[in-house]
MINU-109357 format. One record per residue (C-alpha): y, z, x; residue in one letter. Coordinates in steps of 0.2 Angstrom, whole numbers, plus 2048, in hexadecimal, padded with zeros to 3 digits. Each point is the difference from the previous one (the first is absolute). Example, Ala and Ser with C-alpha at 12.3 -4.5 7.8 and 13.67 -1.06 7.14 Angstrom:
BEGIN
{Y = 7EA, Z = 827, X = 83E, residu = A}
{Y = 811, Z = 7FD, X = 806, residu = S}
END
This chain:
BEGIN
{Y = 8E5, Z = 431, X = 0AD, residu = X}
{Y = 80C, Z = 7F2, X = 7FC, residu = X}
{Y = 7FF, Z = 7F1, X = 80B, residu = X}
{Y = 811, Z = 7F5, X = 805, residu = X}
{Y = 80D, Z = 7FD, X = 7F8, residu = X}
{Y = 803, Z = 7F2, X = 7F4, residu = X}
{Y = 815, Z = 7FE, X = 7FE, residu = X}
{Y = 803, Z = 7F9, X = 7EC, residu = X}
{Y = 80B, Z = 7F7, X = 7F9, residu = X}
{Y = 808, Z = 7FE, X = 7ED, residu = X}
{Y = 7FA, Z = 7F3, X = 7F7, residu = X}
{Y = 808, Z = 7F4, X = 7F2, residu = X}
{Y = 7FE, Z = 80E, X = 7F0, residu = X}
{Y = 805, Z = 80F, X = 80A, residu = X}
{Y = 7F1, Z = 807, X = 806, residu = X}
{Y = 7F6, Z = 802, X = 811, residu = X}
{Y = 7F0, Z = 7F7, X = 801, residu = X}
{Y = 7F4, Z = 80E, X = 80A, residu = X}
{Y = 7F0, Z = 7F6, X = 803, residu = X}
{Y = 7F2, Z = 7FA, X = 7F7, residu = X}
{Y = 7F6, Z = 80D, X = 7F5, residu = X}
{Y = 7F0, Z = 7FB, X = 809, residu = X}
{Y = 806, Z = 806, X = 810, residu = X}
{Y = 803, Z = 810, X = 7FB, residu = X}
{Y = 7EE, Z = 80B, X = 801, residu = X}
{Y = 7FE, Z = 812, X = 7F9, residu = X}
{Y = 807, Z = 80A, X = 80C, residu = X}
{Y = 80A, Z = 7F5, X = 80B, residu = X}
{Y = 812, Z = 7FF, X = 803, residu = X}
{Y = 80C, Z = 7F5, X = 804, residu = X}
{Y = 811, Z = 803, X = 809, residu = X}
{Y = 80C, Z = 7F4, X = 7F9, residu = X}
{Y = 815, Z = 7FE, X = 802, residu = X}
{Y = 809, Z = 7FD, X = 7F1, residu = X}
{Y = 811, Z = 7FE, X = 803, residu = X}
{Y = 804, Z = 812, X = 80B, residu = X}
{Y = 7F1, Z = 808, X = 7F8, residu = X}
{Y = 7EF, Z = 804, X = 808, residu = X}
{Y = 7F3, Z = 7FF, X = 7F4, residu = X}
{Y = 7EE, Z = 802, X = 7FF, residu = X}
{Y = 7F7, Z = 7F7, X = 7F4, residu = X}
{Y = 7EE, Z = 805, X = 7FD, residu = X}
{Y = 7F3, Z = 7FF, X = 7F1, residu = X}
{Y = 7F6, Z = 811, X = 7FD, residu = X}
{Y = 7F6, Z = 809, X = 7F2, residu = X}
{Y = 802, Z = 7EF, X = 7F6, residu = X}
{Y = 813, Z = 7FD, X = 801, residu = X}
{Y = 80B, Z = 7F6, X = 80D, residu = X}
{Y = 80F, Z = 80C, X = 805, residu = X}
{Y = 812, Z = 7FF, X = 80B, residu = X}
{Y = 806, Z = 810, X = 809, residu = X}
{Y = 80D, Z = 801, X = 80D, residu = X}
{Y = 7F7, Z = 804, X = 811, residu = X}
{Y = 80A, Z = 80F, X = 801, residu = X}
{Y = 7F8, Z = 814, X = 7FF, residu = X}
{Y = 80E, Z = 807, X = 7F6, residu = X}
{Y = 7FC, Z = 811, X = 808, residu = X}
{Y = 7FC, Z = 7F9, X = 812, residu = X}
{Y = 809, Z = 7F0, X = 801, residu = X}
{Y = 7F4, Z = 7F8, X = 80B, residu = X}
{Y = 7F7, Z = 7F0, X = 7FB, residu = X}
{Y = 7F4, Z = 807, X = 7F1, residu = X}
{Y = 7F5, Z = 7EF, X = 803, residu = X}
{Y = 7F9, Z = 806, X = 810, residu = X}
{Y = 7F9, Z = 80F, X = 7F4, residu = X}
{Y = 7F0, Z = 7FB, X = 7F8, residu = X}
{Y = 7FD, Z = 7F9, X = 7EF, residu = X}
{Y = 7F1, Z = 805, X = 7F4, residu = X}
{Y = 7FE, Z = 801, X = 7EF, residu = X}
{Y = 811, Z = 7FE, X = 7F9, residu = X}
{Y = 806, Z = 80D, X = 80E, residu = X}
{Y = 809, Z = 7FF, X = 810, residu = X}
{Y = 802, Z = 80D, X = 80E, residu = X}
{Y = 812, Z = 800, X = 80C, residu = X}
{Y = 7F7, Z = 800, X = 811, residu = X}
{Y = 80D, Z = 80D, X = 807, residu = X}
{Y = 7FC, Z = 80D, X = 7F4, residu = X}
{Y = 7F1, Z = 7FC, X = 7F4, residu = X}
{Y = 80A, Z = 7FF, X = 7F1, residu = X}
{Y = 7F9, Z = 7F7, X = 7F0, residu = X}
{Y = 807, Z = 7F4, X = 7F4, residu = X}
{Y = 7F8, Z = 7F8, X = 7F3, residu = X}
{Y = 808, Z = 7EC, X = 802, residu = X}
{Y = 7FF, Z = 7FD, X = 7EE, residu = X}
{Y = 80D, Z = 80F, X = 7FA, residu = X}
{Y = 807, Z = 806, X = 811, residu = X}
{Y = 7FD, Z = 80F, X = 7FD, residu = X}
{Y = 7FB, Z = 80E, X = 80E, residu = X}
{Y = 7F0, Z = 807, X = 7FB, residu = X}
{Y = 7FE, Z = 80C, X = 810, residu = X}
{Y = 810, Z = 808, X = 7FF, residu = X}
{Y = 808, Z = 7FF, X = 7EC, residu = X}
{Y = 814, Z = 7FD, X = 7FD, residu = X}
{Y = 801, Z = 7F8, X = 812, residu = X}
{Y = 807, Z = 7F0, X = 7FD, residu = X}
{Y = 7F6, Z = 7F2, X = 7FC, residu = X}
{Y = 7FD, Z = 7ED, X = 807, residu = X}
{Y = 80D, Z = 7F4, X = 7FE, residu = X}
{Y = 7F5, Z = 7F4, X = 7F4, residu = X}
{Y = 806, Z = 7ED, X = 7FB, residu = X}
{Y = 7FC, Z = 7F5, X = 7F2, residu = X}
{Y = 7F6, Z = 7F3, X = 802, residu = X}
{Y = 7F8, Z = 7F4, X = 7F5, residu = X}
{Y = 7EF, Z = 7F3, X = 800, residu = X}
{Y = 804, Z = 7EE, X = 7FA, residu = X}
{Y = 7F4, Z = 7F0, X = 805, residu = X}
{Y = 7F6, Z = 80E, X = 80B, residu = X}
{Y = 811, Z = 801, X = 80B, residu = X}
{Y = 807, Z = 811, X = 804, residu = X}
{Y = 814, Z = 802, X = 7FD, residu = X}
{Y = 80D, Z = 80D, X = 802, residu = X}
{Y = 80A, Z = 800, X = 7F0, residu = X}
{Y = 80D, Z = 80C, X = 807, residu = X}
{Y = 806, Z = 809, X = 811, residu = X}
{Y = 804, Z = 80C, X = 7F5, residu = X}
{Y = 7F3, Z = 80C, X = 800, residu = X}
{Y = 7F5, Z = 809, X = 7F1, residu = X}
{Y = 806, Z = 812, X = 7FA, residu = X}
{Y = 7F2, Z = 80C, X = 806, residu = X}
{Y = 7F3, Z = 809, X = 7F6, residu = X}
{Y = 808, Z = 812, X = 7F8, residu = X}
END
């Protein structure tokens, strides 16, 4: 379950500073707002990961779900996404997460882009 909320601001190249690396244990997430967004920011199965909190079938906040392995399930209907490509592995063509770029530099966690990642065909 993601925790409070942490409100972003840009930064001097463009991008959004997200938190530390080291603050980001396997499994966890993060709620932050970027700019209108509501993101969660997490680190799972070996890759850090952006995804509006958002169930694309539900609409309820997917970051109340619970996270393992890579996977998140909606808590209004037990959907699951995998994080890293959005897709809906319970129920296939539904559509995906909204995912978002982000990128590691000086162990630092950015957003590149608000706008977000085409999903997995």
């Amino acid at each position: 379950m993601a925790p409070g909320v942490t409100t972003i601001a840009t930064d001097r190249a463009g991008s959004w500073h997200l938190g530390a690396a080291t603050e980001m244990a396997d499994g966890d997430l993060h709620r932050r707002h970027v700019e209108g967004l509501e993101l969660l920011v997490g680190y799972s199965s070996g890759e850090f990961f952006a995804i509006l909190d958002l169930c694309p079938h539900a609409y309820v906040h997917i970051g109340q779900g619970f996270l393992h392995e890579g996977r998140i399930t909606c808590p209004w209907h037990g959907l699951t996404f995998d994080v890293h490509s959005g897709e809906c592995e319970s129920w296939p063509g539904l559509e995906g997460l909204s995912r978002y770029p982000i990128d590691v530099r000086g162990g630092e966690l950015y957003l590149t882009s608000k706008d977000p990642l085409p999903n997995a065909a």
